[in-house]
C-alpha positions in Angstrom: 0.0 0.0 0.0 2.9 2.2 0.0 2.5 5.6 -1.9 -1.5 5.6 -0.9 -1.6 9.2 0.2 -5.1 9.4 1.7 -8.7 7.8 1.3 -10.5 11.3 1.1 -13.8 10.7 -1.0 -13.6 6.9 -0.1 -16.9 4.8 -0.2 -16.9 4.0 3.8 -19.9 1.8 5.1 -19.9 1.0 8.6 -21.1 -2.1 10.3 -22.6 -1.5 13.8 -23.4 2.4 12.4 -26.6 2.7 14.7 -25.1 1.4 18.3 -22.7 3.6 20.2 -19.4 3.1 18.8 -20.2 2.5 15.4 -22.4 5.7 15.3 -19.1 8.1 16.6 -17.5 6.6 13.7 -20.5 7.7 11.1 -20.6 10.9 13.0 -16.9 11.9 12.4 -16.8 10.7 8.8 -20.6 12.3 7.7 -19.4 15.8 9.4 -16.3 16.2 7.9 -18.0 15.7 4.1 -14.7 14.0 3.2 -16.4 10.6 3.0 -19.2 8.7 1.4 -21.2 6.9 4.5 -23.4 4.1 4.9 -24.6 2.0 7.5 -26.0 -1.6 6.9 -28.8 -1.8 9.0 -31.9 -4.3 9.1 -34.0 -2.0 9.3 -34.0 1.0 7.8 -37.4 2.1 9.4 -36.0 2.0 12.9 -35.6 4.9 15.2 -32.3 4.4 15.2 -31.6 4.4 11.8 -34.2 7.2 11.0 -32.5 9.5 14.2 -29.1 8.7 12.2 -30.2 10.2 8.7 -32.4 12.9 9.8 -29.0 14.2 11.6 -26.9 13.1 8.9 -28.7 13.4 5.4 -25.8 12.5 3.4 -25.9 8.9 5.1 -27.1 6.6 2.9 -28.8 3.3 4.9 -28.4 -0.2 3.4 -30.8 -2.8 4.7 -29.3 -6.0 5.1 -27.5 -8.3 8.6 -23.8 -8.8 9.1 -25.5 -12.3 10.2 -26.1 -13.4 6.6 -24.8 -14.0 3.4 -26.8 -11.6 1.6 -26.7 -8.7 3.9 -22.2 -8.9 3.6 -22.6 -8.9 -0.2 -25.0 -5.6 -0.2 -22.7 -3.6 2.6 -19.6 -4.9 0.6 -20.8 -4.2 -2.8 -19.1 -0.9 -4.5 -17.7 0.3 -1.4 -13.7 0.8 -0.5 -13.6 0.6 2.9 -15.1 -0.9 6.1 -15.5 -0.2 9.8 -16.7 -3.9 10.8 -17.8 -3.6 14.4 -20.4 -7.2 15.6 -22.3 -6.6 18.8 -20.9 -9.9 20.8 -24.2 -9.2 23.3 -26.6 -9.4 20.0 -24.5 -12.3 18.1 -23.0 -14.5 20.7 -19.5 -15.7 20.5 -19.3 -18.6 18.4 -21.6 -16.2 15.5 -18.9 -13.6 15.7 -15.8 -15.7 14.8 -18.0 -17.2 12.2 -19.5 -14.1 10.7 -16.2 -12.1 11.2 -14.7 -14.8 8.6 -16.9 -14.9 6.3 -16.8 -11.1 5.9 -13.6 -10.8 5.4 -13.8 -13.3 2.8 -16.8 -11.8 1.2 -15.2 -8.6 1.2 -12.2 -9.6 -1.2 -14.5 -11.1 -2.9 -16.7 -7.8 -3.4 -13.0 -6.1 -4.6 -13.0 -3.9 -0.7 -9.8 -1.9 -0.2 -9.8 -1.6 3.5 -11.0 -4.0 6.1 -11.2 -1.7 9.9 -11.7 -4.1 12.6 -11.9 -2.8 16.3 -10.4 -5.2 18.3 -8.5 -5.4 21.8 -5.0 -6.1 23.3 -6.4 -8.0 26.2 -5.6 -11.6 25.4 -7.7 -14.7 27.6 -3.8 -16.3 27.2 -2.4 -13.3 29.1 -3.9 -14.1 32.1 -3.4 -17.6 32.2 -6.8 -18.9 30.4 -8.3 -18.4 33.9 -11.6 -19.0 34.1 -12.0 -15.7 36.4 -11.1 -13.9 33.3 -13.3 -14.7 31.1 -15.8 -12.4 29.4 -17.1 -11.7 26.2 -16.6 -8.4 25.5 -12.6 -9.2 25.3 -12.1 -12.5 24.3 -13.2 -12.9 21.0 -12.4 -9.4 20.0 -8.8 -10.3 20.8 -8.7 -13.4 19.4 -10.0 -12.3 15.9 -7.4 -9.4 16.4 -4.6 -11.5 16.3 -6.2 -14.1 13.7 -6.4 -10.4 11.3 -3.7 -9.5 12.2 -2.1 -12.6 10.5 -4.0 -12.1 7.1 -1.4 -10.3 4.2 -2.3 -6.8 3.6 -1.5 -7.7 0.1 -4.6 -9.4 -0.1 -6.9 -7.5 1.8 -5.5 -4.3 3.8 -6.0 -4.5 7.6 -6.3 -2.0 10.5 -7.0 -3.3 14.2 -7.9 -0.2 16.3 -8.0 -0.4 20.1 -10.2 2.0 22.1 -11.9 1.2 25.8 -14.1 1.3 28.1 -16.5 4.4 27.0 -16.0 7.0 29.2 -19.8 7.7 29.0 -20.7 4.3 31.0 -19.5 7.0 34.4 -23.2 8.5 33.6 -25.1 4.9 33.4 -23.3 1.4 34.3 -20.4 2.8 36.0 -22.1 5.8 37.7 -21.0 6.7 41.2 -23.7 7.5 44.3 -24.0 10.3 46.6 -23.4 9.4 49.9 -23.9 12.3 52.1 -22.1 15.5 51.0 -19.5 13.3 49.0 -19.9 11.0 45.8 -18.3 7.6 46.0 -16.8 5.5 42.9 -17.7 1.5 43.9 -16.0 -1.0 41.8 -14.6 -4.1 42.8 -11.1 -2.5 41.5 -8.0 -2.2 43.8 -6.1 1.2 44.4 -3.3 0.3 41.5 -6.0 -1.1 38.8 -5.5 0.4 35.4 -9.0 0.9 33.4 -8.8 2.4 30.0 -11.9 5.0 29.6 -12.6 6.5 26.2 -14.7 9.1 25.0 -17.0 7.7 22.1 -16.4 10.3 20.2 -12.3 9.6 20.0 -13.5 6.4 18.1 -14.8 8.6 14.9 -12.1 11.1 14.9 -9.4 8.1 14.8 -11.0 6.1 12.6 -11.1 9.7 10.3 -7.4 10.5 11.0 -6.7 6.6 10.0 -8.5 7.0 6.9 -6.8 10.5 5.7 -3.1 8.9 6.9 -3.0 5.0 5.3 0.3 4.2 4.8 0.4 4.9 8.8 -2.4 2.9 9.5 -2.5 0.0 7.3 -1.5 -3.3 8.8 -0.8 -1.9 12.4 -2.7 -2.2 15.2 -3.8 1.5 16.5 -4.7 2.8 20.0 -7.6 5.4 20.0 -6.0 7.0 23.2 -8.2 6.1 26.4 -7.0 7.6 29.4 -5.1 4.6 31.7 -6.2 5.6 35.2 -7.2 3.9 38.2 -10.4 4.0 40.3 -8.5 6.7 42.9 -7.9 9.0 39.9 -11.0 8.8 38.8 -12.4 10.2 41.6 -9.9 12.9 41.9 -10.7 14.4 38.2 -14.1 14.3 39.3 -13.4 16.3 42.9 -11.0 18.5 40.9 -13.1 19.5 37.8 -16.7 19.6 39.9 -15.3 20.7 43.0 -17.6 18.0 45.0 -15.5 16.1 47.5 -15.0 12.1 45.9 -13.5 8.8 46.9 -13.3 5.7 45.5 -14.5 2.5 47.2 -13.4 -1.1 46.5 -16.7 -3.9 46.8 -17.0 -6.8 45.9 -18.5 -7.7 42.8 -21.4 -9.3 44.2 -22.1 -6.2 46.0 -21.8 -4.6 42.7 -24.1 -6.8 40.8 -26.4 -6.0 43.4 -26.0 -2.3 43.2 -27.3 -2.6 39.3 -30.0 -5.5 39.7 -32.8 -2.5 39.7 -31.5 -1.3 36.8 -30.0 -4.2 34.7 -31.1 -8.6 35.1 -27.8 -9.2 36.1 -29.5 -13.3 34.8 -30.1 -12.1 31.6 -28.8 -15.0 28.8 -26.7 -13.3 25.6 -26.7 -13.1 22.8 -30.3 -11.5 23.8 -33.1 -14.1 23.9 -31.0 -17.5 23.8 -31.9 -20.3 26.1 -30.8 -21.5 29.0 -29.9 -25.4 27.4 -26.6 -23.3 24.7 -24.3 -24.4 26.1 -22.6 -21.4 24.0 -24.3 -18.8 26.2 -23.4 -16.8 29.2 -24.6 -14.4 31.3 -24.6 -11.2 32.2 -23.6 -11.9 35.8 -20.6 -14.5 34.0 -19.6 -12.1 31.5 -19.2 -9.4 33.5 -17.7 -10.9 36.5 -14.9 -12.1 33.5 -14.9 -8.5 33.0 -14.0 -7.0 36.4 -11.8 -9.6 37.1 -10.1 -8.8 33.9 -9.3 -5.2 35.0 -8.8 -5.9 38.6 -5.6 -7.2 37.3 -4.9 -5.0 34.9 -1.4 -3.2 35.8 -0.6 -1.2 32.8 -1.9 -0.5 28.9 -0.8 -3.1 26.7 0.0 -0.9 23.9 1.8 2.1 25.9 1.2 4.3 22.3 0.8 7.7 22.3 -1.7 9.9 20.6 0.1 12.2 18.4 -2.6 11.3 16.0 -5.3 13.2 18.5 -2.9 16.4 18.3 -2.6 16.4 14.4 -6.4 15.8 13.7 -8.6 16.3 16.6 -6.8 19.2 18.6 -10.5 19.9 20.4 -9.5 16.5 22.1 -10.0 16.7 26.3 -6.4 15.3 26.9 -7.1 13.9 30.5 -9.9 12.8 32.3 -10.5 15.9 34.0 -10.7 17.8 30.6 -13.1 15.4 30.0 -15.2 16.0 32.9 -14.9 19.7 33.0 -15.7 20.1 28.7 -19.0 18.0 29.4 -20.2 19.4 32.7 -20.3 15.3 33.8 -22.2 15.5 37.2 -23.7 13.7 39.4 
């Protein structure tokens, strides 16, 4: 691919365009008028769908699934590039390897130029295949990361991109309570546990810089730039940038499950709706348990990258936390 100067004008349709991350990435590519957008969705009639195009007209909608043949071959057809992003909790784990392979054949076969795959760095290996580690959310997405990340860009060009936890989750899962004249962060976390937290929006804008910068993008694997802090910090960008006294409390995750129960069936089977006698199921109690476990143990980021990219192409960027916090009046 050397020599490919940029991808302005590119043919872009995003997979996954009306959920949370995929719709940052529609957002950043639709407002910058650089790109040609759609979004594969099955139904084009949805709110969703109809909330994305009324906001961003030049969208165009494609109505298909990522879960069938036919639905690949219509987001594939005459398009350059893709941002391929499978909801694990709507597909279930042993659909999303499946379904991830057979797009990326179907997309050489539909003559695609770019396959963008957002993956992660936190391998089930790494930590010993212990059961207490596993989850869905990371486990497959690193497994099919590494599995890409074999593939020859000479065959089909590759970008794994690596973001986080969204930072947004502080206002629903992850939100803190008031206790008294102070607001408390419970997570079953210790002091020195690294969690990566990412603004949504930083997915669009890299995925944007990626697509203007190629030959620095192509076959690497590419952090978005979450901020790497621990619980304690966490509450002190909060007490700094709102002024509210805040602390951080370890629980258990029991104790945490609990804490959600009125607001999420912590019994719930995914993908959404399957039976109890899958044996390829889990549950949302599992999963995340795997989850918190995961980050418990979490020391440091995998990558250790920096974000140059951010100050090239999205200098409006919050650059900590804190900026975060302060730029969107987060409260509590």
């Amino acid at each position: 691919m050397a020599g490919v100067k940029s991808f302005v004008n590119a043919r872009v349709v995003v997979l996954g365009g009306t959920g949370d991350q995929g719709r940052s990435v529609v957002k950043a590519l639709a407002k910058s008028n650089e790109f040609r957008v759609s979004v594969l969705t099955r139904d084009p009639n949805s709110a969703k769908a109809q909330a994305l195009v009324s906001e961003f007209p030049n969208v165009k909608l494609l109505e298909g699934s990522y879960t069938t043949e036919a639905g690949l071959r219509t987001a594939f057809a005459d398009q350059d590039v893709t941002y391929f992003n499978i909801d694990t909790f709507t597909v279930g784990e042993g659909l999303e390897y499946f379904w991830t392979f057979r797009a990326y054949e179907i997309a050489i076969q539909s003559g695609l130029k770019w396959f963008i795959y957002p993956g992660s760095p936190h391998r089930f290996e790494d930590y010993g295949f212990a059961e207490k580690h596993r989850n869905s959310h990371n486990v497959v997405a690193s497994r099919l990361s590494d599995w890409l990340a074999t593939q020859p860009v000479e065959q089909l060009p590759w970008t794994i991109t690596y973001g986080g936890i969204y930072v947004e989750m502080l206002s629903r899962l992850l939100r803190p309570h008031k206790e008294g004249d102070k607001v408390v962060f419970k997570a079953p976390m210790d002091n020195d546990s690294v969690v990566p937290l990412i603004p949504l929006d930083a997915y669009g804008e890299h995925i944007k810089w990626a697509l203007r910068h190629p030959n620095e993008s192509i076959g690497k694997r590419l952090s978005a730039g979450p901020y790497e802090v621990t619980y304690p910090q966490i509450a002190d960008a909060f007490q700094k940038a709102s002024g509210k006294k805040a602390e951080f409390a370890s629980v258990s995750i029991d104790d945490w499950m609990t804490s959600i129960s009125p607001f999420v069936d912590v019994e719930k089977n995914f993908p959404r709706g399957a039976p109890d006698s899958d044996p390829t199921t889990f549950k949302f109690r599992k999963s995340f348990t795997g989850w918190w476990n995961m980050w418990r143990d979490n020391r440091k980021d995998p990558l250790n990258e920096d974000t140059r990219w951010a100050e090239e192409d999205y200098p409006s960027r919050p650059n900590t936390l804190q900026d975060w916090m302060m730029q969107t009046k987060y409260s509590v």
